[in-house]
C-alpha positions as CSV (number, residue, x, y, z in Angstrom):
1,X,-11.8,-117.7,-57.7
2,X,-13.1,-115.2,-55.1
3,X,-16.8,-115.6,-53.9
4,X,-18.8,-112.3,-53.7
5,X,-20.1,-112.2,-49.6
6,X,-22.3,-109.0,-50.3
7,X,-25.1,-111.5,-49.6
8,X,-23.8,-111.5,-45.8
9,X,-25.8,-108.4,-44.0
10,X,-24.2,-108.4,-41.1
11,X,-21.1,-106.1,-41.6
12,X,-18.8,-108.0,-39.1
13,X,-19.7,-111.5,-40.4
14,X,-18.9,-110.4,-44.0
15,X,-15.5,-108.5,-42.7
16,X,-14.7,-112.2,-40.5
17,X,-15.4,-114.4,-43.8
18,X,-13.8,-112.2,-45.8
19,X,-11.0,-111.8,-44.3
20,X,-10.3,-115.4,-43.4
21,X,-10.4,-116.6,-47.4
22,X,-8.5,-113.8,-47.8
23,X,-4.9,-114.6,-45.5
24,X,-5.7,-118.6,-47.2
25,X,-5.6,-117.0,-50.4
26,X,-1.9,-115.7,-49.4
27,X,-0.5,-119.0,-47.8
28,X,-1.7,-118.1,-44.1
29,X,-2.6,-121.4,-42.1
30,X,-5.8,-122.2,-41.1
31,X,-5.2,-121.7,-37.2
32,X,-3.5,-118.2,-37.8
33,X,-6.0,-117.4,-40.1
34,X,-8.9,-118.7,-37.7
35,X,-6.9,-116.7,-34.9
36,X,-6.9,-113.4,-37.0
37,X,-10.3,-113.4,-37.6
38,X,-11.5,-114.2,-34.0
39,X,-9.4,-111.0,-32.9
40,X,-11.7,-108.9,-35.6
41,X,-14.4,-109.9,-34.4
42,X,-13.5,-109.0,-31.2
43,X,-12.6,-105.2,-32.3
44,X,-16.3,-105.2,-33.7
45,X,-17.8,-106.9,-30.7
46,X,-15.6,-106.4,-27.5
47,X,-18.4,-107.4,-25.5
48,X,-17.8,-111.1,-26.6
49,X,-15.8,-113.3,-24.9
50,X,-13.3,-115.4,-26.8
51,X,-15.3,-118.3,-26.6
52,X,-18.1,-117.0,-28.2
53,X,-16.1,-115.4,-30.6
54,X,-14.4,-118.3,-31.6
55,X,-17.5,-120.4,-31.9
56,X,-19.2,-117.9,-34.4
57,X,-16.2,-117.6,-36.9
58,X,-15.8,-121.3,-36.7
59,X,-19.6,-121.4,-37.5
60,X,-19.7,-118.5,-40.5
61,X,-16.3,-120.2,-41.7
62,X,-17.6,-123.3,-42.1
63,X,-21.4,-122.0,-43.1
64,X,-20.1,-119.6,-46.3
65,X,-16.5,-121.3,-47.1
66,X,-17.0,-124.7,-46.4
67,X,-20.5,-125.5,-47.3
68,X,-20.6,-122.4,-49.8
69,X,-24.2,-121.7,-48.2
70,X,-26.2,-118.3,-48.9
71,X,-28.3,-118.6,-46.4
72,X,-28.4,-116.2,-43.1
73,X,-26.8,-117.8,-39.9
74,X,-27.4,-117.5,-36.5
75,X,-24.7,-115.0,-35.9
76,X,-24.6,-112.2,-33.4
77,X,-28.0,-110.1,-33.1
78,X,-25.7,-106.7,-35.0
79,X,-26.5,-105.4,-38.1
């Protein structure tokens, strides 16, 4: 069943987490998946250097899908 993310403010760490359980719903494997979403960050943030923007999808991956927490992350400092 989907999970509603409208709880997330930050527009690009709903549009990351979205967008990852999305391609999982449709078969697409965790690194490509992972990989997609990095590169969307990216397009909202192209200040960000892959590392970082690796570490924060891993991070709001893990925080809403994973754990299935509700509460704000560290994240970037957008709105």
């Amino acid at each position: 069943m989907a999970r509603d993310f409208s709880h997330i403010a930050r527009t690009c760490e709903r549009a990351v987490v979205t967008a990852y359980r999305e391609q999982r719903s449709f078969g697409v494997d965790d690194v490509s998946a992972f990989s997609a979403c990095t590169t969307l960050y990216r397009i909202h943030h192209p200040e960000a250097s892959l590392n970082e923007a690796r570490r924060l999808v891993a991070e709001w991956v893990d925080h809403h899908l994973v754990r299935g927490a509700r509460g704000p992350t560290e994240g970037c400092g957008c709105d």
